[in-house]
N, C-alpha and C positions, 0 to 999 in steps of 0.2 A: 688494873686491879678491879675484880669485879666487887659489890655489893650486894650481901644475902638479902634480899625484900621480902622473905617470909615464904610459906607455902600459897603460892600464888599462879591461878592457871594462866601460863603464858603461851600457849597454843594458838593463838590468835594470829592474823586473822584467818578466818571460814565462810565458806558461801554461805550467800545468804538465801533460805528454801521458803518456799509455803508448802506445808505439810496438807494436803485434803486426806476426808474420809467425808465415809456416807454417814449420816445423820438419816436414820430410816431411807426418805425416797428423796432425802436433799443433799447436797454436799456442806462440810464444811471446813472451813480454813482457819490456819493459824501459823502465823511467823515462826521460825526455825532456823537458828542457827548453830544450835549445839546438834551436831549431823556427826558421824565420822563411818569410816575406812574400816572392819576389822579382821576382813580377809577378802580373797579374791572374789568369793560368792557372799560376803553380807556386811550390809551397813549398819549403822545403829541412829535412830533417830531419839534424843534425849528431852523427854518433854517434864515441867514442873508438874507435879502431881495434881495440883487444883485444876491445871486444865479443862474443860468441856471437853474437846477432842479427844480427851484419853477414854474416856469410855465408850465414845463412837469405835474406836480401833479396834480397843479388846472385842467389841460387837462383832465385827466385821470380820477381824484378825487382818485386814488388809489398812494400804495406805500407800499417798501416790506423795515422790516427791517431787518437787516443781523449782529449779531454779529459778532465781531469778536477775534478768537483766536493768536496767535504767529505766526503761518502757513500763515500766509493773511497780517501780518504787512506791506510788503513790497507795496504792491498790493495797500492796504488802504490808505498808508500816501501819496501816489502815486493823489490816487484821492483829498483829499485835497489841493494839491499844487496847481493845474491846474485847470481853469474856463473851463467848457462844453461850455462855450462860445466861445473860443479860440480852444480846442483840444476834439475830438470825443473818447470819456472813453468807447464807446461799447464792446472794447474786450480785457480789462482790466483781468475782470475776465471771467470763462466758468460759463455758467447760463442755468435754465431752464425755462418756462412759470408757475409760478402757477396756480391753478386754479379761482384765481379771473383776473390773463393775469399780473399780475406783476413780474420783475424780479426775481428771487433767483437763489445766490451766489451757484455756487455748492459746495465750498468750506469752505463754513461758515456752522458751525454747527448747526447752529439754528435761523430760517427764521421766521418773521412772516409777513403775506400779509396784510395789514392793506386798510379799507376804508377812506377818509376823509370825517368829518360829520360837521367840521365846522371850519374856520381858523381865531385867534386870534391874530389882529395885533398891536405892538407896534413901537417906532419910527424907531427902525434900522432891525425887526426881523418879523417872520411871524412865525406862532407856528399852525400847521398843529395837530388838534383833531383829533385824529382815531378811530373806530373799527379794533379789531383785528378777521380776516376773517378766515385765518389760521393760523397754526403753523407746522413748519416743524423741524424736528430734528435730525441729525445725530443716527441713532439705537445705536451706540453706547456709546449715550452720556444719554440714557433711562436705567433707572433702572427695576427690576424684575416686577414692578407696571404698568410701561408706564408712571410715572414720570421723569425730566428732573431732573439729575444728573448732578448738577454745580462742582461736587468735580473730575468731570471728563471733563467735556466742558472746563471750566477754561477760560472765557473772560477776553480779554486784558482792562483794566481801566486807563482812561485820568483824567490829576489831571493838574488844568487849568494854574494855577498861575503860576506851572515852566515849564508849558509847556512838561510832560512827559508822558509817557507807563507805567503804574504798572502791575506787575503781581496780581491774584488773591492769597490771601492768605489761610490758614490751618484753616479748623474749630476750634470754640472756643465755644461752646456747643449748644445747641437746643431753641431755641425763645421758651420764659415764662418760661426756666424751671430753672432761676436764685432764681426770687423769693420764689417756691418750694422746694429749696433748706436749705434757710437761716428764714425759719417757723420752 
């Protein structure tokens, strides 16, 4: 028997990102893991309204995201703590220019430079619709194909309710190929 717990987001866990924009001629950073999926061409990045970063974006209309692996933890929960309001997060990490002018992490494995095309606002959040412009990826995080090999990136996943870091776990077989099985 299950137990109703209330309207309660249980969507967890999600990787865990650092979202950059340009801050005039600097970048800046901020923890992100409310990120999702909403079609095959765009993501959505869901940022609290008080943010600093949010009105670097709407400036820009761009924004890069940046997974994150174990290597960056320190770096990452770094930006979280601290309002860009308060303290200049420019050299946090080392970064390069994309080719759309958004930041990427040099040390995150896998960058995508996102457009924004349109921002959906709710009472405490603003939720930033993207195209994704580029993708960039550690070579060795590419398999024999030019495919992005997760069983070697291995992103860090936030799981909300107790507030922690999971690691990515072991594969447990191939999508559709359950059903296939048990015919």
């Amino acid at each position: 028997m299950k137990k109703n717990t209330g309207s309660v987001l249980a969507l967890y866990p999600t990787p865990v990102t650092v979202i950059g924009a340009m801050n005039n001629d600097k970048p800046t950073w901020t923890l992100v893991a409310h990120i999702g999926i909403i079609g095959h061409d765009r993501v959505l990045v869901s940022l609290a309204k008080p943010h600093f970063i949010n009105g670097c974006i709407k400036e820009t209309g761009k924004l890069s995201i940046n997974i994150v692996d174990e290597g960056m933890l320190k770096e990452t929960d770094y930006t979280g703590s601290v309002s860009g309001n308060k303290v200049d997060k420019s050299g946090v990490f080392g970064y390069e220019l994309g080719e759309m002018g958004t930041p990427v992490i040099s040390k995150s494995p896998l960058t995508m430079e996102c457009s924004v095309v349109d921002i959906y606002n709710t009472p405490n959040f603003e939720s930033f619709i993207c195209t994704i412009d580029n993708t960039y990826v550690s070579e060795e995080h590419l398999d024999d194909k030019g495919k992005i090999n997760y069983n070697t990136l291995k992103p860090v996943l936030f799981e909300f309710p107790t507030y922690q870091y999971l690691r990515t776990g072991d594969v447990i077989g191939k999508c559709l190929s359950f059903a296939k099985k048990s015919e």
